[in-house]
C-alpha positions as a LaTeX table, in Angstrom:
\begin{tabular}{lrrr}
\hline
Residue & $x$ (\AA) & $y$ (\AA) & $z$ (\AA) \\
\hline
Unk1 & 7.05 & $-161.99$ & $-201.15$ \\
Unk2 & 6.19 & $-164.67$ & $-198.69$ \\
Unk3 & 2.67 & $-164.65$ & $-197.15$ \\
Unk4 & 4.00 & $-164.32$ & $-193.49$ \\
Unk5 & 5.94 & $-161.09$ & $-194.92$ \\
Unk6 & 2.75 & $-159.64$ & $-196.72$ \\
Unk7 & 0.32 & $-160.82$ & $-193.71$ \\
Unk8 & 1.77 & $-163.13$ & $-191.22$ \\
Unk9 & 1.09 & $-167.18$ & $-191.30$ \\
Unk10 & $-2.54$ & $-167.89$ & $-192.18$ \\
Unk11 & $-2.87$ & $-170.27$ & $-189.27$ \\
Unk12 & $-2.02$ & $-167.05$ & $-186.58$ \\
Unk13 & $-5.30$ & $-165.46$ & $-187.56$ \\
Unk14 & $-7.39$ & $-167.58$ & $-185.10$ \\
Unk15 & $-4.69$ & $-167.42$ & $-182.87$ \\
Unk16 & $-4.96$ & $-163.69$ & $-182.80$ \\
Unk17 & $-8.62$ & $-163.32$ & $-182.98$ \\
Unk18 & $-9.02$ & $-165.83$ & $-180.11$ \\
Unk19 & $-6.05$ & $-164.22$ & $-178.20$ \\
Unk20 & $-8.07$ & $-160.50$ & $-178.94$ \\
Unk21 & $-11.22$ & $-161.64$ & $-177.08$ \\
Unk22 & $-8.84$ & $-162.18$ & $-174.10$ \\
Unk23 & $-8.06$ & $-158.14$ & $-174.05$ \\
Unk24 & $-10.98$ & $-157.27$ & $-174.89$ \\
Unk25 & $-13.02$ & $-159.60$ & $-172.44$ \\
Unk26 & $-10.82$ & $-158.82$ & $-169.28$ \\
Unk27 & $-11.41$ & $-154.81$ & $-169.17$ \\
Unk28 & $-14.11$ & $-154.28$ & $-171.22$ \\
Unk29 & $-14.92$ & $-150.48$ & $-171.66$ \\
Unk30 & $-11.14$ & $-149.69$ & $-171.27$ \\
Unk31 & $-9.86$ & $-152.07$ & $-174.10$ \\
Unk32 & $-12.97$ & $-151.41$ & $-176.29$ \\
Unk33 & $-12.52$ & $-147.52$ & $-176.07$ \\
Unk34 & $-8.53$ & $-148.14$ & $-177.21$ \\
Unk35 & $-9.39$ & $-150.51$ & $-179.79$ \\
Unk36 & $-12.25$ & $-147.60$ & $-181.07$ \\
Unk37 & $-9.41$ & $-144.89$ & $-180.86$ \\
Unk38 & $-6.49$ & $-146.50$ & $-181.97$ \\
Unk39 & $-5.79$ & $-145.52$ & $-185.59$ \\
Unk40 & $-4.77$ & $-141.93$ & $-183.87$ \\
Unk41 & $-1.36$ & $-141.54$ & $-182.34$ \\
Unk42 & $-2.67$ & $-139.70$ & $-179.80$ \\
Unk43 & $-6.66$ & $-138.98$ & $-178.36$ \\
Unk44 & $-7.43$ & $-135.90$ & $-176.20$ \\
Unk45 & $-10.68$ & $-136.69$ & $-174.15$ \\
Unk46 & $-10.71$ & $-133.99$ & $-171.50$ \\
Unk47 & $-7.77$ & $-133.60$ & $-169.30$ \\
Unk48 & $-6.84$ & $-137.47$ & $-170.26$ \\
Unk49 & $-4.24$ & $-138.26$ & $-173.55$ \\
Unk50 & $-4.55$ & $-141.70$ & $-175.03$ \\
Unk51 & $-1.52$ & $-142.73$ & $-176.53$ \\
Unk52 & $-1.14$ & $-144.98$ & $-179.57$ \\
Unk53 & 1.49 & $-144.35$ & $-182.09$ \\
Unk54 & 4.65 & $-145.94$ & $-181.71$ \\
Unk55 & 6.63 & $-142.77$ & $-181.88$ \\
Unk56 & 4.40 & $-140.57$ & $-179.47$ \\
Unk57 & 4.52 & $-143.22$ & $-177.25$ \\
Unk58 & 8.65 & $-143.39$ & $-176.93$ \\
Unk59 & 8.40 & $-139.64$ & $-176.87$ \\
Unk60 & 6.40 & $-139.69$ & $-173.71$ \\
Unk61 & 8.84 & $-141.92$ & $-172.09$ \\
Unk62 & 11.98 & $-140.27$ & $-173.07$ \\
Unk63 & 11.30 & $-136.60$ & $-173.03$ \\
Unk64 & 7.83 & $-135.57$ & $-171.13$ \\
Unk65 & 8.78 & $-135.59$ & $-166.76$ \\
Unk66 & 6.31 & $-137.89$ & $-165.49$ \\
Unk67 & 5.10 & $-137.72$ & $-162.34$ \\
Unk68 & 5.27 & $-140.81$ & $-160.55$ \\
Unk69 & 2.70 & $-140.60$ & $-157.43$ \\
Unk70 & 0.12 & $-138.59$ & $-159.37$ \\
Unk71 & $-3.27$ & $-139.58$ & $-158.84$ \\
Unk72 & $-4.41$ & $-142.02$ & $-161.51$ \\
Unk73 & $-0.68$ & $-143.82$ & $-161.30$ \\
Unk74 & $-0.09$ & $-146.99$ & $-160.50$ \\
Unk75 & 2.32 & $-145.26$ & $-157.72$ \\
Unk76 & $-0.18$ & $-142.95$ & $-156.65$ \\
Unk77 & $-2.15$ & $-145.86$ & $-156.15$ \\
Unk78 & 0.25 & $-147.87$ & $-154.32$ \\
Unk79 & 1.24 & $-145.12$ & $-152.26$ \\
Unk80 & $-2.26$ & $-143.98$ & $-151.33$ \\
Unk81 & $-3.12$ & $-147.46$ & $-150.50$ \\
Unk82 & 0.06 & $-147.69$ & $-148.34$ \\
Unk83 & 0.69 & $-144.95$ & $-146.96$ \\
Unk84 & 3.50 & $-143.80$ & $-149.10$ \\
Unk85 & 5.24 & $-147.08$ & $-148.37$ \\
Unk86 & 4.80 & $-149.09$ & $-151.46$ \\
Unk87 & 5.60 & $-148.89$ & $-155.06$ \\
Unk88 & 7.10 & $-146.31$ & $-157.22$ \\
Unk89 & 6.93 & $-143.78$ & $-155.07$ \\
Unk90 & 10.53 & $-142.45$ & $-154.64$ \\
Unk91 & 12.37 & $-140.07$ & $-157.05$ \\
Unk92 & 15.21 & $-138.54$ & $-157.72$ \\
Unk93 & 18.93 & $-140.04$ & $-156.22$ \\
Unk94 & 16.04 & $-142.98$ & $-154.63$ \\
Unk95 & 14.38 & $-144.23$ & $-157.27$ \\
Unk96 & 18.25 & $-144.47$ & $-159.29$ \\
Unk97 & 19.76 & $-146.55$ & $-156.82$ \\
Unk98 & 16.12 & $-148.54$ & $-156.69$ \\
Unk99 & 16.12 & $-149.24$ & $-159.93$ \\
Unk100 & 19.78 & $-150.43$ & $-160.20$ \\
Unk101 & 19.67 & $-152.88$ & $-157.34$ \\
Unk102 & 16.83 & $-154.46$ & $-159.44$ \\
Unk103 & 18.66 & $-154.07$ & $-162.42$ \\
Unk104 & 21.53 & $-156.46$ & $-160.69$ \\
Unk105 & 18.76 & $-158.91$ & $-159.59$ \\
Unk106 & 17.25 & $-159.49$ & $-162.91$ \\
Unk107 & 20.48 & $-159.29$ & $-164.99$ \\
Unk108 & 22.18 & $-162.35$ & $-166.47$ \\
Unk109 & 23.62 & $-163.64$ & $-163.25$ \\
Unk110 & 20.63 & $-163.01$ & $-161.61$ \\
Unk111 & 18.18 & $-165.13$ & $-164.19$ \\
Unk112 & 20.96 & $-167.79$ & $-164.56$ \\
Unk113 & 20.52 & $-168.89$ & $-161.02$ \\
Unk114 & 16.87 & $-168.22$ & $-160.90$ \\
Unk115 & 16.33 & $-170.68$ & $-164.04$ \\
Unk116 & 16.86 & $-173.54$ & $-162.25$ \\
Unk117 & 13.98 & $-172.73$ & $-160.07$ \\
Unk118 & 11.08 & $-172.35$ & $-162.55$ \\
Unk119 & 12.51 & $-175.75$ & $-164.67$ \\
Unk120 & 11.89 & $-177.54$ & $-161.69$ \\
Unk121 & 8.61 & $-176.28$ & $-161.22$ \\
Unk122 & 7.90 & $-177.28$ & $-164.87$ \\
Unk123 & 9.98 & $-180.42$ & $-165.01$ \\
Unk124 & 7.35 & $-181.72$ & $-161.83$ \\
Unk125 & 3.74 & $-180.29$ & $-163.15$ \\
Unk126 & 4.37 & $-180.79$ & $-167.27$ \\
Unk127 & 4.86 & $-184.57$ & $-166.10$ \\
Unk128 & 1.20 & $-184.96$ & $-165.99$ \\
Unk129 & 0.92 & $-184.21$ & $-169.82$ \\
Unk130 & $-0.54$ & $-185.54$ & $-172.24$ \\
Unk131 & $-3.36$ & $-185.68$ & $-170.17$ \\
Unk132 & $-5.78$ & $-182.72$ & $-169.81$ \\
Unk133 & $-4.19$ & $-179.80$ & $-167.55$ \\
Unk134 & $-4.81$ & $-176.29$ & $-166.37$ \\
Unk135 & $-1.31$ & $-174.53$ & $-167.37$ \\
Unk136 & $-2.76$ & $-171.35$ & $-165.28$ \\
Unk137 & $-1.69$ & $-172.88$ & $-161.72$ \\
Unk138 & 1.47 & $-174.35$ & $-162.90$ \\
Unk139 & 2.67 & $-170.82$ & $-164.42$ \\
Unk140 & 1.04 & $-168.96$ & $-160.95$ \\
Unk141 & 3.41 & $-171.58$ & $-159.22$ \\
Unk142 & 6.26 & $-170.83$ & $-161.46$ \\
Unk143 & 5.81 & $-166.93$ & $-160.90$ \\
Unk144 & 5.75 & $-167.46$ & $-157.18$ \\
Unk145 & 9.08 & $-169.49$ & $-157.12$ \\
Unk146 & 10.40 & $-166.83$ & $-159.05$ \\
Unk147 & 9.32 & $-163.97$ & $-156.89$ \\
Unk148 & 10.16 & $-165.87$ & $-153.64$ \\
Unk149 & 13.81 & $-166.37$ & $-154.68$ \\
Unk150 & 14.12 & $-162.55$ & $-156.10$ \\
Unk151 & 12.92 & $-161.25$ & $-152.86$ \\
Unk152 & 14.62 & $-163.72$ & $-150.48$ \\
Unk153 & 11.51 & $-164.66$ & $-149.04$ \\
Unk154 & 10.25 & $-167.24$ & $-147.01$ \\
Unk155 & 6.73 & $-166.91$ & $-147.35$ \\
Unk156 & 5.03 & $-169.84$ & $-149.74$ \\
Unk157 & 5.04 & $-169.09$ & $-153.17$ \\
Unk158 & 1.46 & $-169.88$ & $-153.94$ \\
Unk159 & 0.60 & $-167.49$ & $-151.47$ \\
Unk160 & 2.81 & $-165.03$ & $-152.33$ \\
Unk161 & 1.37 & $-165.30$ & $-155.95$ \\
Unk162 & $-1.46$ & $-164.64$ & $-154.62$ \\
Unk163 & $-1.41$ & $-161.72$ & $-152.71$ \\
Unk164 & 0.65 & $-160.16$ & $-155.63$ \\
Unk165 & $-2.20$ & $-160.65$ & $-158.02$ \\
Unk166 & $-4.87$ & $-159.25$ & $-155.54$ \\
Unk167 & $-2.63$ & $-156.33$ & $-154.66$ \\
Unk168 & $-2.22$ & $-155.59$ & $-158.32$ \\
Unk169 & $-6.33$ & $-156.11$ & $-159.15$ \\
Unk170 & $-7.08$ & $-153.87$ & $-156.09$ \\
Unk171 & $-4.39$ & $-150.79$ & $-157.62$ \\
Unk172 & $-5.53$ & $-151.44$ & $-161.17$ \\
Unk173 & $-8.67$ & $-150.22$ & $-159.94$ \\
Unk174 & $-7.46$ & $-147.28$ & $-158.06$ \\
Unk175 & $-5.55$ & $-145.80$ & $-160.77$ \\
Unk176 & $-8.28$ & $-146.11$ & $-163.29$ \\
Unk177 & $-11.20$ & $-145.68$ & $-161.29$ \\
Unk178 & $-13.54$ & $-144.08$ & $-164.05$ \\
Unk179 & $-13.34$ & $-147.87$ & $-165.84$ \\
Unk180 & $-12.33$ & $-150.44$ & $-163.24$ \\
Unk181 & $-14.39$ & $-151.08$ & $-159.74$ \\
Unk182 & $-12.56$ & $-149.81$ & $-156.94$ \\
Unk183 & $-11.93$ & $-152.83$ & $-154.66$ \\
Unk184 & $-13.69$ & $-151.90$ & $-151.06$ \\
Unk185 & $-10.53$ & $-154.04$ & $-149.61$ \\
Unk186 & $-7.69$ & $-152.56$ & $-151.48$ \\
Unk187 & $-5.94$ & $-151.44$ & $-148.41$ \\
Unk188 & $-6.69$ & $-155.10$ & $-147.10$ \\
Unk189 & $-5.64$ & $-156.90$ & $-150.49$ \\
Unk190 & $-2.21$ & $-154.81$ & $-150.50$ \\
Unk191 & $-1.52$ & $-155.36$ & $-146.89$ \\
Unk192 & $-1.77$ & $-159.03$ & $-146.92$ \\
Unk193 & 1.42 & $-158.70$ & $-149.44$ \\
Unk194 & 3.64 & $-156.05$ & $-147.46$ \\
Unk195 & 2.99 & $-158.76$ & $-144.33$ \\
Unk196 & 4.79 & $-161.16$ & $-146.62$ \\
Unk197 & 6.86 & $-159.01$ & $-148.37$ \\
Unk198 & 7.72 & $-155.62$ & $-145.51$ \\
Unk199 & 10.07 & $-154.43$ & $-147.93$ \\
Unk200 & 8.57 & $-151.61$ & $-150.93$ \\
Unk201 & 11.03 & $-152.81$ & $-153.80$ \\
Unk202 & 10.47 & $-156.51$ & $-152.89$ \\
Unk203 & 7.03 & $-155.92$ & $-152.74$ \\
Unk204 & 7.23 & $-153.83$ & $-156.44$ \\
Unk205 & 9.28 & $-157.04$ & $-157.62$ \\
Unk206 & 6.80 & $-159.58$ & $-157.05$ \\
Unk207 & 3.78 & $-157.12$ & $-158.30$ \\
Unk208 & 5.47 & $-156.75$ & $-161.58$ \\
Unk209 & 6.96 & $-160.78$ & $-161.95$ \\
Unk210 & 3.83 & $-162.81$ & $-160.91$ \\
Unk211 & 1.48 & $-160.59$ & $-162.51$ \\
Unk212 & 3.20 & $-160.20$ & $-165.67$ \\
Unk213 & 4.23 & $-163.87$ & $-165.68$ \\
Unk214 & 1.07 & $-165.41$ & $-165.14$ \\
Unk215 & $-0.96$ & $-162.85$ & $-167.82$ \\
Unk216 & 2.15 & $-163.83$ & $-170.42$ \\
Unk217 & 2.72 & $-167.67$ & $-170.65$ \\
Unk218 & $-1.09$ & $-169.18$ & $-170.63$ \\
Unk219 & $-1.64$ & $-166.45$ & $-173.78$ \\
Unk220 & 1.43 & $-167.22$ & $-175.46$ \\
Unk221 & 1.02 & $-171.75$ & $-175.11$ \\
Unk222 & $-2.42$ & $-171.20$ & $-176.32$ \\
Unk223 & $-1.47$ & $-168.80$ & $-179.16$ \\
Unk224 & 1.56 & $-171.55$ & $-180.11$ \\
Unk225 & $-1.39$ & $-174.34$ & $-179.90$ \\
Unk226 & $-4.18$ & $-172.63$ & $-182.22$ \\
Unk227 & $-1.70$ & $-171.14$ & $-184.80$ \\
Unk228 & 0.44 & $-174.35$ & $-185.09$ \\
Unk229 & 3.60 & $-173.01$ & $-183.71$ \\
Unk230 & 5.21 & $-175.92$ & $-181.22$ \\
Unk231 & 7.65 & $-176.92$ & $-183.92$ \\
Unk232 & 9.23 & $-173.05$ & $-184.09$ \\
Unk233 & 9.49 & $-173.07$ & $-180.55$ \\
Unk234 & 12.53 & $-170.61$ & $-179.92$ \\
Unk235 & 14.06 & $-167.78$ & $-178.10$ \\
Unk236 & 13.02 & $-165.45$ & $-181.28$ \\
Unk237 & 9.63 & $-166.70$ & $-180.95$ \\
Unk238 & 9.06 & $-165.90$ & $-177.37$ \\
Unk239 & 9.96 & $-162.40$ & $-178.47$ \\
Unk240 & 7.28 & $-162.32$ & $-180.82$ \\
Unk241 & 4.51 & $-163.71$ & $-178.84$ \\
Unk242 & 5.39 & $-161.01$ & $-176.11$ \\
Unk243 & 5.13 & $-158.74$ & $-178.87$ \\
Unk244 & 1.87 & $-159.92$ & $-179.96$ \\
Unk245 & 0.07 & $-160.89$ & $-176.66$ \\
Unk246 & 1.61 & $-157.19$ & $-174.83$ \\
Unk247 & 0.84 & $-158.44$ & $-171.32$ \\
Unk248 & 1.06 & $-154.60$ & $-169.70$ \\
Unk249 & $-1.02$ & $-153.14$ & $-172.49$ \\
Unk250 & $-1.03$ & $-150.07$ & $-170.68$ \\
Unk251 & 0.74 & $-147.40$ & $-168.79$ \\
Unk252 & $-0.85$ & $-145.12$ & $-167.04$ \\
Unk253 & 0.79 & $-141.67$ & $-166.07$ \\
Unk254 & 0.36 & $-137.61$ & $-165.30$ \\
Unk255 & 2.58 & $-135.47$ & $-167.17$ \\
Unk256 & 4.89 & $-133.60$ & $-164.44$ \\
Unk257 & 5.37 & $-130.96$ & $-166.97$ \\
Unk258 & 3.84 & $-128.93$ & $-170.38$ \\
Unk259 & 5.20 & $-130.63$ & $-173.39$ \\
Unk260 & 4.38 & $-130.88$ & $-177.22$ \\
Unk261 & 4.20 & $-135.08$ & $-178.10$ \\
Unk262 & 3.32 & $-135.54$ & $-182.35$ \\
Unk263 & 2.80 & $-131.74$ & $-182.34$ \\
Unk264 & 0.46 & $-131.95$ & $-180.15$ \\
Unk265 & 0.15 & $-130.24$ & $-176.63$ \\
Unk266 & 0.13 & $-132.27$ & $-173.47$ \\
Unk267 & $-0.56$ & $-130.06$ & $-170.31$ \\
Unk268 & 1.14 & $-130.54$ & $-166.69$ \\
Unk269 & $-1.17$ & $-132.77$ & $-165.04$ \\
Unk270 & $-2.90$ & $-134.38$ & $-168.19$ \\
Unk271 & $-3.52$ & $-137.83$ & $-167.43$ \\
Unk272 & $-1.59$ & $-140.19$ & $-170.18$ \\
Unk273 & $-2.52$ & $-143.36$ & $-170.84$ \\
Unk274 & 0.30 & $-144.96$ & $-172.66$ \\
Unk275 & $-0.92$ & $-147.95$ & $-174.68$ \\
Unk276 & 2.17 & $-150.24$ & $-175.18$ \\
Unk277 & 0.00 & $-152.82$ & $-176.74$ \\
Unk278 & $-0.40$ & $-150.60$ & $-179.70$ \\
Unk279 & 3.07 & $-148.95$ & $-179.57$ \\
Unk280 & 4.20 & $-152.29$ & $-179.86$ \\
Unk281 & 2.22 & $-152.89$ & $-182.79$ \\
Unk282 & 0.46 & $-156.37$ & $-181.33$ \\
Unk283 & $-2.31$ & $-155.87$ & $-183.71$ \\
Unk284 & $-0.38$ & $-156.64$ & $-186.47$ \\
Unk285 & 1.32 & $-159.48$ & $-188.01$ \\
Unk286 & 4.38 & $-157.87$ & $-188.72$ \\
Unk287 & 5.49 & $-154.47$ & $-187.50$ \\
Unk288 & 7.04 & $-151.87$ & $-189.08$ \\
Unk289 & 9.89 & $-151.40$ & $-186.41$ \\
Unk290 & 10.38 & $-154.76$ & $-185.36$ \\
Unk291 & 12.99 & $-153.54$ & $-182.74$ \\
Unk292 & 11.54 & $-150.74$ & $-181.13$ \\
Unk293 & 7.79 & $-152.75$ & $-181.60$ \\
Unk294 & 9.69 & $-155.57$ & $-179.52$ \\
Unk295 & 10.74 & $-152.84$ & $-177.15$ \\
Unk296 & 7.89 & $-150.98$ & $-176.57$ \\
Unk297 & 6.39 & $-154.09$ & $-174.30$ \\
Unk298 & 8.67 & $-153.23$ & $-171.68$ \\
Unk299 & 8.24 & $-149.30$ & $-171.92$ \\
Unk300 & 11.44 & $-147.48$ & $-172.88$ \\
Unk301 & 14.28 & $-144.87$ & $-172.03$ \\
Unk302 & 14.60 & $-144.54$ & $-168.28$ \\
Unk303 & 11.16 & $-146.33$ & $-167.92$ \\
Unk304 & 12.24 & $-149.52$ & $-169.50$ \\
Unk305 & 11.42 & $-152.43$ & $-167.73$ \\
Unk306 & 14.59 & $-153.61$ & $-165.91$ \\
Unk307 & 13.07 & $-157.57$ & $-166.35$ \\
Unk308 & 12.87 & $-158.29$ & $-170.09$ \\
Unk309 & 15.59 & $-160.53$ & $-169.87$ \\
Unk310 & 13.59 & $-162.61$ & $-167.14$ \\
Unk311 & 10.38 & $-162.73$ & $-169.27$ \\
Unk312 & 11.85 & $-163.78$ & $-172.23$ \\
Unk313 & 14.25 & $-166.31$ & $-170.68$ \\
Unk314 & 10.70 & $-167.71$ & $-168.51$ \\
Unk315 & 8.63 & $-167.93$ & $-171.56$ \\
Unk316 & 11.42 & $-169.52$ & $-173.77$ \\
Unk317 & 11.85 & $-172.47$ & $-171.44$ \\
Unk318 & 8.15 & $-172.88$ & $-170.98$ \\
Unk319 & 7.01 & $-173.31$ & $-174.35$ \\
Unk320 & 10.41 & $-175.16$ & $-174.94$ \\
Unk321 & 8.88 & $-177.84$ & $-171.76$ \\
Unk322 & 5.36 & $-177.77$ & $-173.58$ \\
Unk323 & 6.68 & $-178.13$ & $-177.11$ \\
Unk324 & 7.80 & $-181.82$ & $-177.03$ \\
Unk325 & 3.77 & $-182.74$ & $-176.12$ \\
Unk326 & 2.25 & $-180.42$ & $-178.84$ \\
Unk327 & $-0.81$ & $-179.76$ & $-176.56$ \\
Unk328 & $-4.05$ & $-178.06$ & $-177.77$ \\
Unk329 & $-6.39$ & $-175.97$ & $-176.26$ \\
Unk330 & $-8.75$ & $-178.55$ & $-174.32$ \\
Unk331 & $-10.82$ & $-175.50$ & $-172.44$ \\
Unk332 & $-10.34$ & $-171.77$ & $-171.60$ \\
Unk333 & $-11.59$ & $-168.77$ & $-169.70$ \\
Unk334 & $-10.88$ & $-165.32$ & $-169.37$ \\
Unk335 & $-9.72$ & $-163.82$ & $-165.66$ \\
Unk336 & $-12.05$ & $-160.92$ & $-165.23$ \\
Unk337 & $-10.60$ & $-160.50$ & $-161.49$ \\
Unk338 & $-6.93$ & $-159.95$ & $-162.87$ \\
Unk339 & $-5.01$ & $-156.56$ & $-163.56$ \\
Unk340 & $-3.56$ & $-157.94$ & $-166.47$ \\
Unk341 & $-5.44$ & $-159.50$ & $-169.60$ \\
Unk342 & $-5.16$ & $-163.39$ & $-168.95$ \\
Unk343 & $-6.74$ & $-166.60$ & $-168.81$ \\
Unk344 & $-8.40$ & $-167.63$ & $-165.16$ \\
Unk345 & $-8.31$ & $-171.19$ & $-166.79$ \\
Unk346 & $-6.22$ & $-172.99$ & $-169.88$ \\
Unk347 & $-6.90$ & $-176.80$ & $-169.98$ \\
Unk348 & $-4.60$ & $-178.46$ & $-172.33$ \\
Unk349 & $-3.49$ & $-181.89$ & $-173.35$ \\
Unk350 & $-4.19$ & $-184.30$ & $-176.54$ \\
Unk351 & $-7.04$ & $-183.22$ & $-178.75$ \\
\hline
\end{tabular}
């Protein structure tokens, strides 16, 4: 048996610890409590269910109702902190139609005439390689072309980038308020994106693609730099580093309903904390399910994320742009202002 099947390649083991510190550095108590309780599949502590195994996990998003505006929900938070006009917040015949005029946006049509966009954006900023460079900006630039042209908008993408990631810090701390600070200008923070963005499933889109983006591809080069990866560049391996980096490492949601998840109970109103990093298996080298563990980063069942296709088409082409330099990890800092685990800085160039 090869040492990759038994363990993974020797050289990822920095690559994860290193890539570890980012989780655990940009939420502290959260990440630190699921890292503590994570060899259960699921964690009763009070009224709230913490949600590890791969298996309860799909369960929860196939069979349990899940109440989407709950309090404690990213869409209760977005629609408290908009009045009901942002985010997740419809239902029923709504939220179908919702999510299949996204689906048609993000489909293969829809990324082949978006990937012109973001290999511009990299052809222009990669240019100044090998010298030293801060990949965070370029991909924040990248996620903000992308979100522009999905959305039709006019504003500029830096600052729509922007306003996505402080609309997404200010909710992450509304919907888990016990371990987060509440941001005293949430209401501010998500209003300076629904001026640029009026529209509540624009406004979703470019929540979900900037933040994601820019939390994905600085974690995934610098993984690729440390474990000595840049020749294996490939679409398989950008579904492995999403895999192992799980950029949404959590879900949070209220069940709408009673239910029985592992054989165990899970009461109407419990608040579930779905932990897709561990569902996905990222803290192992190899997973059991490879698959579903692939999956599970984009949630599953009617709650499947409608833009895997994007991510894995954005992060292929990026590390296929960085490959030919081979950079290394010059400098880096966690983002502790950032919904998403991340880097607030990633200098690389030649070591």
């Amino acid at each position: 048996m090869s040492a990759r099947a038994e363990g993974g390649r020797a050289p990822d083991a920095r690559a994860r610890r290193l890539d570890r510190r980012v989780y655990l550095r940009s939420h502290p108590a959260l990440f630190a409590l699921l890292s503590a309780t994570r060899h259960r599949p699921l964690v009763r502590l009070g009224g709230t269910v913490l949600v590890h195994g791969p298996r309860a996990y799909r369960e929860v998003l196939t069979r349990v109702p899940l109440d989407r505006t709950a309090e404690h929900t990213t869409g209760g938070a977005a629609a408290r902190l908009t009045e009901g006009g942002l985010l997740f917040d419809q239902d029923g015949a709504a939220h179908r139609e919702a999510r299949r005029a996204l689906a048609e946006r993000l489909g293969g049509p829809g990324v082949a005439r978006l990937r012109p966009l973001w290999q511009r954006v990299l052809e222009r900023r990669l240019a100044e390689l090998p010298g030293p460079l801060d990949l965070v900006p370029v991909v924040r630039e990248l996620a903000g072309v992308t979100a522009a042209a999905l959305t039709g908008s006019p504003a500029d993408p830096s600052a729509l980038a922007r306003a996505a990631a402080e609309a997404a810090f200010a909710a992450a701390g509304e919907h888990l308020p016990s371990l987060l600070p509440r941001r005293r200008d949430a209401a501010a923070a998500t209003g300076r994106l629904t001026a640029l963005l009026p529209d509540p499933l624009d406004a979703m889109v470019a929540v979900a693609a900037v933040n994601t983006t820019v939390a994905a591809l600085p974690r995934a080069a610098a993984w690729c730099a440390r474990a000595g990866r840049w020749p294996e560049v490939s679409p398989e391996l950008a579904v492995e580093l999403l895999r192992l980096t799980a950029p949404t490492p959590i879900l949070p949601r209220v069940a709408a309903a009673d239910a029985t998840v592992a054989g165990c109970p899970v009461r109407r109103g419990d608040r579930l904390v779905l932990v897709a990093r561990h569902a996905a298996e990222a803290h192992r080298a190899v997973p059991e399910h490879p698959a579903a563990a692939a999956q599970a980063v984009f949630g599953a069942g009617p709650h499947a994320c409608p833009g895997a296709a994007l991510a894995r088409a954005q992060l292929t082409d990026f590390l296929a742009a960085l490959a030919p330099h081979r950079p290394r990890v010059l400098k880096a800092r966690v983002d502790r202002r950032s919904a998403l685990p991340g880097y607030a800085l990633l200098l690389v160039g030649k070591g």
